[in-house]
C-alpha positions as YAML, in Angstrom:
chain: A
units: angstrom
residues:
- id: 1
  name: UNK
  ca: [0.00, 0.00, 0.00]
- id: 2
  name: UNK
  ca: [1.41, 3.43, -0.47]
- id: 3
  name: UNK
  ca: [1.50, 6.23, 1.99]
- id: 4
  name: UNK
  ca: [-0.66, 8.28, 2.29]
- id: 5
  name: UNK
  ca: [-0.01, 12.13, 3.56]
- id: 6
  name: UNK
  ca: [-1.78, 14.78, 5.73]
- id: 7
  name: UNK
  ca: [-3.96, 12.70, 7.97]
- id: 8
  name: UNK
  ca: [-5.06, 15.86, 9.33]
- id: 9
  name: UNK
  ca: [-5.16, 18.28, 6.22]
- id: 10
  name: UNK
  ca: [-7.92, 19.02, 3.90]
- id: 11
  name: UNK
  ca: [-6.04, 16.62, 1.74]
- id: 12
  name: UNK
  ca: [-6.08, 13.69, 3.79]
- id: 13
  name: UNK
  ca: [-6.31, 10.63, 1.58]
- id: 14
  name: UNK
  ca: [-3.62, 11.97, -1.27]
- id: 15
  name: UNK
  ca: [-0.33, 10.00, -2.19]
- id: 16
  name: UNK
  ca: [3.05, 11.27, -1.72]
- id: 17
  name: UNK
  ca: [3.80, 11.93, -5.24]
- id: 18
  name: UNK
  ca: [0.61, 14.28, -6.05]
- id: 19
  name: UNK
  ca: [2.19, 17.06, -3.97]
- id: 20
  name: UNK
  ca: [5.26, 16.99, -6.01]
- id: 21
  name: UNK
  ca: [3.56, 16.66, -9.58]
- id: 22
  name: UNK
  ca: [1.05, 19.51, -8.63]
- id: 23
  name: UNK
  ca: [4.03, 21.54, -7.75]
- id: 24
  name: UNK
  ca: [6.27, 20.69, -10.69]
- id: 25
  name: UNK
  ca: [3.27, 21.30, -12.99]
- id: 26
  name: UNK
  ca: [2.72, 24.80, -11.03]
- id: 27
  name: UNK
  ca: [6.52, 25.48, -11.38]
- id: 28
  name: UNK
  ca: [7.75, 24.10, -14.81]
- id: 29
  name: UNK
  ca: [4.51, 23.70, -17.01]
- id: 30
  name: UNK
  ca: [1.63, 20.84, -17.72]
- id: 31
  name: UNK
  ca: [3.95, 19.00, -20.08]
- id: 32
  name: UNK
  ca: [6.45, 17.95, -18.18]
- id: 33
  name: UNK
  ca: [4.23, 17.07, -15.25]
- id: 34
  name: UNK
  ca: [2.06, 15.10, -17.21]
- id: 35
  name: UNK
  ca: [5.31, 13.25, -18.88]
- id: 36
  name: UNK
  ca: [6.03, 12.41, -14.99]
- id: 37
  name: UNK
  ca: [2.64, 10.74, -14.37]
- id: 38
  name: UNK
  ca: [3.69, 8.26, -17.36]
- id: 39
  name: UNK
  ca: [7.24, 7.75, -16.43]
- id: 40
  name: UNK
  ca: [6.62, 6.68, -12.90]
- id: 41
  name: UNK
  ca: [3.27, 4.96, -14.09]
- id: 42
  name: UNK
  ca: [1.36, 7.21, -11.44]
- id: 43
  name: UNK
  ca: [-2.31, 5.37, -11.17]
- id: 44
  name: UNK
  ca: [-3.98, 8.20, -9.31]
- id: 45
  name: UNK
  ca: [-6.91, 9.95, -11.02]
- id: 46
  name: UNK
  ca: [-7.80, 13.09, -9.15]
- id: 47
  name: UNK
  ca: [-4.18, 14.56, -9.62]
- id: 48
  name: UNK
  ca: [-4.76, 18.59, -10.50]
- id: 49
  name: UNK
  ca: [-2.25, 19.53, -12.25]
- id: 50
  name: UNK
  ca: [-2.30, 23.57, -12.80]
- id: 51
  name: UNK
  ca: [0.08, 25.43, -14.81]
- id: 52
  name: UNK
  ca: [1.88, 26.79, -18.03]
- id: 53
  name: UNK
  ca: [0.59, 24.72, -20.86]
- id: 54
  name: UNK
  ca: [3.82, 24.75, -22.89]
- id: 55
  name: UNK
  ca: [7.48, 24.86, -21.56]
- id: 56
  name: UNK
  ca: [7.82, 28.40, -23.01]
- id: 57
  name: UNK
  ca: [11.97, 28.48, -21.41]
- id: 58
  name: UNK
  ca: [12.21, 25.92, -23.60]
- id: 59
  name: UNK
  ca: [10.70, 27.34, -27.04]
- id: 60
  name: UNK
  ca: [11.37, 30.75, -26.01]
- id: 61
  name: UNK
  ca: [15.45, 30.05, -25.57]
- id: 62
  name: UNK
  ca: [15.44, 27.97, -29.08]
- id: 63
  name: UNK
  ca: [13.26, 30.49, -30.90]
- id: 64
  name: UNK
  ca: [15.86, 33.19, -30.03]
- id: 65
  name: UNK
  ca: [18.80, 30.96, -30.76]
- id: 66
  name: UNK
  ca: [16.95, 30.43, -34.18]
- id: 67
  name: UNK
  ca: [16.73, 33.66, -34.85]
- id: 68
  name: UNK
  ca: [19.93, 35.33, -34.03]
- id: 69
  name: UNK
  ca: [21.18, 32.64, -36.07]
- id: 70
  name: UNK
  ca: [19.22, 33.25, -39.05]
- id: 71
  name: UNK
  ca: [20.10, 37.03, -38.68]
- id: 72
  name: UNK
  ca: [23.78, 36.56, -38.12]
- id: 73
  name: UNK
  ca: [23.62, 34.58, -41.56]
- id: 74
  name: UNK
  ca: [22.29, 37.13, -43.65]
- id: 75
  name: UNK
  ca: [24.84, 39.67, -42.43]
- id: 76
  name: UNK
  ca: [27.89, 37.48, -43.21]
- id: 77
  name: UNK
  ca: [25.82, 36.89, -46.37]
- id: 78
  name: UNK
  ca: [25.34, 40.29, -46.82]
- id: 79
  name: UNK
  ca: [28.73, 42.00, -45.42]
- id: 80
  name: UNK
  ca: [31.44, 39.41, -45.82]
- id: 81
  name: UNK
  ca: [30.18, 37.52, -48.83]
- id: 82
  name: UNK
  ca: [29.88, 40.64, -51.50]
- id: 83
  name: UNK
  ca: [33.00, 41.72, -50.57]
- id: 84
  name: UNK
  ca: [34.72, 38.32, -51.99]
...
């Protein structure tokens, strides 16, 4: 049987690991937490998990890196290139 948390608490009959998905959805984003659930084959069914739908750090940080990379390609294109 697995323990069970906060015998006293308005969330008395909750498994360890809902805590710690709720937060890490709350934290990081829905994705992640839900990719969680299936990696440690979670069974629960009442887990509320309440958050950033996307992991925009993620996107966000590539998007950039795409573009400053795009843009630092037409100037060599531009600059560097004619002048050959």
């Amino acid at each position: 049987m697995f323990p069970l948390i906060g015998s006293g608490t308005r969330h008395a009959k909750r498994f360890i690991f809902e805590s710690q998905l709720e937060d890490l959805a709350l934290h990081e984003d829905v994705l992640t937490a839900k990719h969680a659930v299936q990696r440690i084959e979670f069974r629960g069914s009442d887990v509320n998990l309440e958050g950033s739908p996307i992991p925009t750090e993620a996107y966000s940080g590539f998007l950039l890196c795409v573009l400053l990379s795009a843009g630092a390609a037409c100037w060599f294109d531009r600059e560097v290139m004619d002048k050959w």
